[in-house]
NUDRENTOR-329065 format. One record per residue (C-alpha): residue number from 1; residue in one letter; x, y, z. Coordinates in Angstrom, 3 decimals. Layout:
REC   nr  rest         u         v         w
REC  NUM     A         X         Y         Z
...
***
This chain:
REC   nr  rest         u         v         w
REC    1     X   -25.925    41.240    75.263
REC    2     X   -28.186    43.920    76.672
REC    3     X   -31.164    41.163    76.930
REC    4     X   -28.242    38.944    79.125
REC    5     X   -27.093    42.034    81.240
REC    6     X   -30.448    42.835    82.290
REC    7     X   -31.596    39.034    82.717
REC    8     X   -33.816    39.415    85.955
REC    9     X   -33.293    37.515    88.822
REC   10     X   -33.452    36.908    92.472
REC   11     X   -30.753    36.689    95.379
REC   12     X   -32.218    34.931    98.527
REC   13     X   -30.686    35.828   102.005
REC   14     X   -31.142    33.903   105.016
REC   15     X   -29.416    34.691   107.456
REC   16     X   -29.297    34.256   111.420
REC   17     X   -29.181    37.972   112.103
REC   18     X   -29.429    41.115   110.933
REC   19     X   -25.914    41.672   111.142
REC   20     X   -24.896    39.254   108.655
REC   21     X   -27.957    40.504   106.408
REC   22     X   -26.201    44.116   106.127
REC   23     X   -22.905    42.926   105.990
REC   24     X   -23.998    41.015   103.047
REC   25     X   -25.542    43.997   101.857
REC   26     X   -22.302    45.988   101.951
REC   27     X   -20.521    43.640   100.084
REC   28     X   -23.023    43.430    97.431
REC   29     X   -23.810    46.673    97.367
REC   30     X   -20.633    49.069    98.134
REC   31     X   -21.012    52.900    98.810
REC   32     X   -19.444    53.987    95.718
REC   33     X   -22.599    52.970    94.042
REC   34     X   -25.014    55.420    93.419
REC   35     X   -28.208    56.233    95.857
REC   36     X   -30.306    55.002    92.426
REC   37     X   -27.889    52.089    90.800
REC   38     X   -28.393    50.689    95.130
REC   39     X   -32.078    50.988    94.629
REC   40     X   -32.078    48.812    91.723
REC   41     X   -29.535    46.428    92.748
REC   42     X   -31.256    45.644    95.730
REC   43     X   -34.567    44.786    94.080
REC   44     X   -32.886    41.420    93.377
REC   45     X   -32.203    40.358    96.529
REC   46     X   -34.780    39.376    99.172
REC   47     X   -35.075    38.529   102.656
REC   48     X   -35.731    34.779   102.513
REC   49     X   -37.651    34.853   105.580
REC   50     X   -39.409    37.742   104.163
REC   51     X   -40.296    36.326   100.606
REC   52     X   -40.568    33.029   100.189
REC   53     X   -38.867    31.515    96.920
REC   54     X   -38.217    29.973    94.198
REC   55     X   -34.903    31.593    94.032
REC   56     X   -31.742    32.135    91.366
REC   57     X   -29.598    32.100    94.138
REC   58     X   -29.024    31.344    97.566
REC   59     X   -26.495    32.607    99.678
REC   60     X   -26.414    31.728   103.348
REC   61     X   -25.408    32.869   106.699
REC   62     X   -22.067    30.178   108.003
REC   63     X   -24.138    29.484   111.103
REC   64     X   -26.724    27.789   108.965
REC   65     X   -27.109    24.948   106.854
REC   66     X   -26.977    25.498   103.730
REC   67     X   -29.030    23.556   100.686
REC   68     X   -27.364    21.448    98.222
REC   69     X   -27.511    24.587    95.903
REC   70     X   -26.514    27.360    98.136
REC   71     X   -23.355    29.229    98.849
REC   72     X   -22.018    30.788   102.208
REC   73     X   -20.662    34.372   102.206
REC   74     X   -17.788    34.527   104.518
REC   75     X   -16.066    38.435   104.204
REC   76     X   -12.792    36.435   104.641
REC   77     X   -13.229    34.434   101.451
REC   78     X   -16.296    36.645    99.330
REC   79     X   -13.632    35.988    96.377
REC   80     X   -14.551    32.606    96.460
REC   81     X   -17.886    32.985    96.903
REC   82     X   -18.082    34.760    93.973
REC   83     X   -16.153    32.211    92.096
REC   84     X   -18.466    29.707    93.045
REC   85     X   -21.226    31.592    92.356
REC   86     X   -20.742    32.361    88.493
REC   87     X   -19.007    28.897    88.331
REC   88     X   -22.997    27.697    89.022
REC   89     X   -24.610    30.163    87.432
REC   90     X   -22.700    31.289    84.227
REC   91     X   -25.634    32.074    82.115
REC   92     X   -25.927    35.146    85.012
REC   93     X   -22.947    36.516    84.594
REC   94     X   -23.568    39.833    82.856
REC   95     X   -26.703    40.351    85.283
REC   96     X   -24.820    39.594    88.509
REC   97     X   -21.846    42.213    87.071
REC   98     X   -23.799    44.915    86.404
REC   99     X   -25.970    44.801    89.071
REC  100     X   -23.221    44.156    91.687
REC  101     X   -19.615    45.389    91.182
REC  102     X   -17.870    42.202    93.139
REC  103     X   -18.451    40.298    90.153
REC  104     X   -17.500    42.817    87.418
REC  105     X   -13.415    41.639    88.159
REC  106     X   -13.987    37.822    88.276
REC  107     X   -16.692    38.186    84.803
REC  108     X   -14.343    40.425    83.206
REC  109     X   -11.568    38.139    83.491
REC  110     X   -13.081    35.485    82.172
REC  111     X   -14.922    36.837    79.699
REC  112     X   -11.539    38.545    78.529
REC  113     X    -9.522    34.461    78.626
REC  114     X   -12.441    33.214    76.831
REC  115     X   -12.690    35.577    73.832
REC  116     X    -8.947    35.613    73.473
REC  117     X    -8.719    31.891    73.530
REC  118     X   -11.047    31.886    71.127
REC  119     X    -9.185    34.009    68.680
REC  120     X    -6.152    32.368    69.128
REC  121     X    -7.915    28.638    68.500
REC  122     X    -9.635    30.657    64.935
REC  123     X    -6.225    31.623    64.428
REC  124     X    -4.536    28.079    64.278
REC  125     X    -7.643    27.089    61.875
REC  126     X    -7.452    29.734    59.451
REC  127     X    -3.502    28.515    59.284
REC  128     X    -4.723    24.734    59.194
REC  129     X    -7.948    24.401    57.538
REC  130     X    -8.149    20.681    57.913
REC  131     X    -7.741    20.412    61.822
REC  132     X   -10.783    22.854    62.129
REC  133     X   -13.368    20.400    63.130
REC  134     X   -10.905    18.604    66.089
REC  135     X   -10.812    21.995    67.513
REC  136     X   -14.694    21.990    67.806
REC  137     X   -14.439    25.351    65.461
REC  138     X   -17.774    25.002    63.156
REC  139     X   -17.389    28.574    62.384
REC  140     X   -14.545    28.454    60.901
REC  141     X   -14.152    29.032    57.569
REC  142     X   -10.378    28.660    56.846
REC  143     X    -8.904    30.192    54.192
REC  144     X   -11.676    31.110    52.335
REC  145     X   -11.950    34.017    55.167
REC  146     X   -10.354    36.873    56.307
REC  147     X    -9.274    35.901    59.772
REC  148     X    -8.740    39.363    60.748
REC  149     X   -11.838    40.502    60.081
REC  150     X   -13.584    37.709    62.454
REC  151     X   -10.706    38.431    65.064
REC  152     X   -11.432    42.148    65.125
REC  153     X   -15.633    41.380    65.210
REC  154     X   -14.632    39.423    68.287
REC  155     X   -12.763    41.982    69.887
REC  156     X   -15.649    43.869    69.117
REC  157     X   -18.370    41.741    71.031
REC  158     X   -15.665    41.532    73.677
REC  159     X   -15.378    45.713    74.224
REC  160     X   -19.539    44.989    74.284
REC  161     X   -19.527    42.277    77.189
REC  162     X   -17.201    44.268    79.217
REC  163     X   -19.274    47.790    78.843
REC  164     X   -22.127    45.348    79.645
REC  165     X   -21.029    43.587    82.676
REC  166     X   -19.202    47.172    84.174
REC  167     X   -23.534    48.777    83.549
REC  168     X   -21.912    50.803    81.067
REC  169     X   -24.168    51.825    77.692
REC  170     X   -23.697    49.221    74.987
REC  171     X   -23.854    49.936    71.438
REC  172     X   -21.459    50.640    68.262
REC  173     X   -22.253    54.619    68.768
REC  174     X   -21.829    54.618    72.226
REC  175     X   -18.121    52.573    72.151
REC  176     X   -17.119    54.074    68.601
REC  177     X   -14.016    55.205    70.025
REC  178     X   -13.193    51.791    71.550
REC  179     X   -14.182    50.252    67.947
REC  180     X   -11.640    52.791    66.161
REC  181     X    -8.730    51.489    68.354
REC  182     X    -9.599    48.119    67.823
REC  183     X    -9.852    48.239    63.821
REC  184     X    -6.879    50.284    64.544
REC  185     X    -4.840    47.624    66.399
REC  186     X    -6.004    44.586    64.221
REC  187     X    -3.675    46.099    61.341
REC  188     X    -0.120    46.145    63.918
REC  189     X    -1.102    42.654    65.560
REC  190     X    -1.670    41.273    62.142
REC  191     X     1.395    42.454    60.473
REC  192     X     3.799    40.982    63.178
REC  193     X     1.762    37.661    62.715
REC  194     X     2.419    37.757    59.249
REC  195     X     6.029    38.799    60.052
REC  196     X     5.970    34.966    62.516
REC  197     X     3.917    32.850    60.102
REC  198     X     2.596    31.456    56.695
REC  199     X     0.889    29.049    55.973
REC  200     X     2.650    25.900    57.449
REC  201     X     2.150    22.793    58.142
REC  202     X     1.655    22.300    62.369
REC  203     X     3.923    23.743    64.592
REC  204     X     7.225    26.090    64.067
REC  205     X     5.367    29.204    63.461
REC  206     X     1.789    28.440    63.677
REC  207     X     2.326    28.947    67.764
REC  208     X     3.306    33.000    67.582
REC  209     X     0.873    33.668    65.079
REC  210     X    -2.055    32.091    67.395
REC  211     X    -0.190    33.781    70.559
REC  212     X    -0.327    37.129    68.818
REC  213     X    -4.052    36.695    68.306
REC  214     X    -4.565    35.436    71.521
REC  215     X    -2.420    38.815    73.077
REC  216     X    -3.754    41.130    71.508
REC  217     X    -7.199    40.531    72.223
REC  218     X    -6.234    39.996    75.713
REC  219     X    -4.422    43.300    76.289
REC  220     X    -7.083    44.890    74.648
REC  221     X    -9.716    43.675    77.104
REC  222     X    -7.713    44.320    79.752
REC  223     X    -7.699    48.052    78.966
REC  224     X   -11.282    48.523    77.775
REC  225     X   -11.952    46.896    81.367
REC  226     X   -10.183    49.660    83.357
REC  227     X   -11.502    52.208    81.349
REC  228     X   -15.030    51.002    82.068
REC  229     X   -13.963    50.560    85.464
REC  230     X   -11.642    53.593    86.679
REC  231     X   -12.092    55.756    83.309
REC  232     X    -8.420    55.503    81.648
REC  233     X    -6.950    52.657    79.960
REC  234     X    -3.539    51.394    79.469
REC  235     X    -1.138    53.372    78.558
REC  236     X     1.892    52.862    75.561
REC  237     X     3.981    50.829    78.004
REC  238     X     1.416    49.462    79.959
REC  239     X    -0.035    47.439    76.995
REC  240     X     3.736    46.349    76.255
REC  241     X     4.140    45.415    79.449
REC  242     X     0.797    43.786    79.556
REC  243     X     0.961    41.876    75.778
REC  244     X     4.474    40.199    76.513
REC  245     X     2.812    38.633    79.323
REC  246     X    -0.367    37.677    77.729
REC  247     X     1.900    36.486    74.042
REC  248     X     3.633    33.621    76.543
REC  249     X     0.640    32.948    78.354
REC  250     X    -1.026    32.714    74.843
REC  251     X     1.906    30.278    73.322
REC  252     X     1.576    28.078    76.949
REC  253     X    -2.352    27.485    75.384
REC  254     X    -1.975    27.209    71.890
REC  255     X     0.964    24.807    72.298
REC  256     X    -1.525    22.875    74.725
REC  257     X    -4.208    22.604    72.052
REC  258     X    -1.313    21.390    69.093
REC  259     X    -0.124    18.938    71.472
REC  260     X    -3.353    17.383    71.900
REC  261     X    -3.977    17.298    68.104
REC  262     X    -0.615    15.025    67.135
REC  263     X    -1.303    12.064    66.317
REC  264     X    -0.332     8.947    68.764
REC  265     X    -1.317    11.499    71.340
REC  266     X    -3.733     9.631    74.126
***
């Protein structure tokens, strides 16, 4: 993860004037960065008629054509840009969000879908064993596994790519108190699972107990993500709030997968 988050790389610019350059610049690089975090930010992006390329990226003034590869900033619609950017360029993810906070949000939030998806998929296989390989799940190793142990170990790497992608140290003695409240948590989401489900065969209650997997490691990113990024997480009803959103949101996918799975289903 560190090896990812500091993946070097290079930003090209071109650009019409030298307006659009530092407006670029500002968006990239906000003040509430520090004078030194700027300084080393900015090494990755060059002045393409300055420094000739290859390049990672290119982003490009509107008034220009662009190349098949590039991407125009426009202030109106730098969401997008960004969107577009790690949408072609995934592999950069962690570099681009700790180097420039526009794309800690957009990484975060995927990162955050991904892992939880991810638990909640491990979390219909450990229930049915033999539908494992249709879900593309190699790692799975059904019932012959504690499923809350490799749930928790992902919530784990998930507090890691968040500290990561928000430049904050990485490490289990540097985020032992976001470990503790994850080993903590694992034992409440895993008791109301068990509360929801068995083993059964698919459907009925094999939905809840993925959606509980899938919320809690959702919520839980959520929080670690504003703590890395304001320095407070959720509070008590804040995470309530938060996990009854992300425990439909997580039976809308699970139920998705299932459905695909029946049989006669083109």
């Amino acid at each position: 993860m560190r090896e990812s988050a500091e993946r070097p790389f290079r930003i090209g610019l071109h650009a019409e004037n030298e307006s659009f350059i530092h407006e670029l610049e500002r968006f990239l690089l906000p003040a509430t960065l520090s004078v030194d975090k700027r300084r080393m930010a900015a090494k990755n992006v060059v002045r393409a008629a300055q420094t000739p390329g290859p390049y990672d990226i290119e982003i490009f003034d509107p008034a220009l054509e662009r190349s098949n590869k590039g991407f125009y900033f426009d202030p109106a619609q730098a969401t997008q840009m960004v969107k577009a950017v790690l949408d072609a360029h995934e592999p950069l993810g962690l570099a681009l969000a700790r180097n420039f906070p526009p794309f800690r949000t957009e990484v975060a939030r995927r990162t955050i879908h991904t892992i939880a998806r991810e638990n909640a998929l491990f979390s219909v296989a450990t229930a049915m064993p033999n539908i494992a390989p249709l879900l593309g799940l190699g790692w799975a190793i059904g019932e012959f596994a504690s499923d809350t142990a490799v749930l928790t170990a992902n919530q784990v790497r998930l507090a890691f790519l968040l500290a990561a992608a928000s430049d904050r140290p990485v490490g289990y003695s540097e985020q032992r108190g976001e470990i503790a409240s994850i080993i903590a948590g694992a034992f409440g989401w895993r008791a109301i699972a068990r509360e929801l489900i068995g083993k059964i065969p698919l459907g009925g209650g094999l939905i809840p107990k993925a959606a509980v997997a899938y919320a809690g490691t959702y919520v839980m990113g959520q929080s670690f993500e504003r703590l890395y990024r304001s320095g407070y997480a959720f509070s008590r009803q804040e995470r309530k709030s938060a996990y009854v959103d992300a425990y439909d949101k997580g039976k809308a996918i699970v139920s998705a997968v299932i459905e695909r799975l029946r049989p006669g289903h083109a």
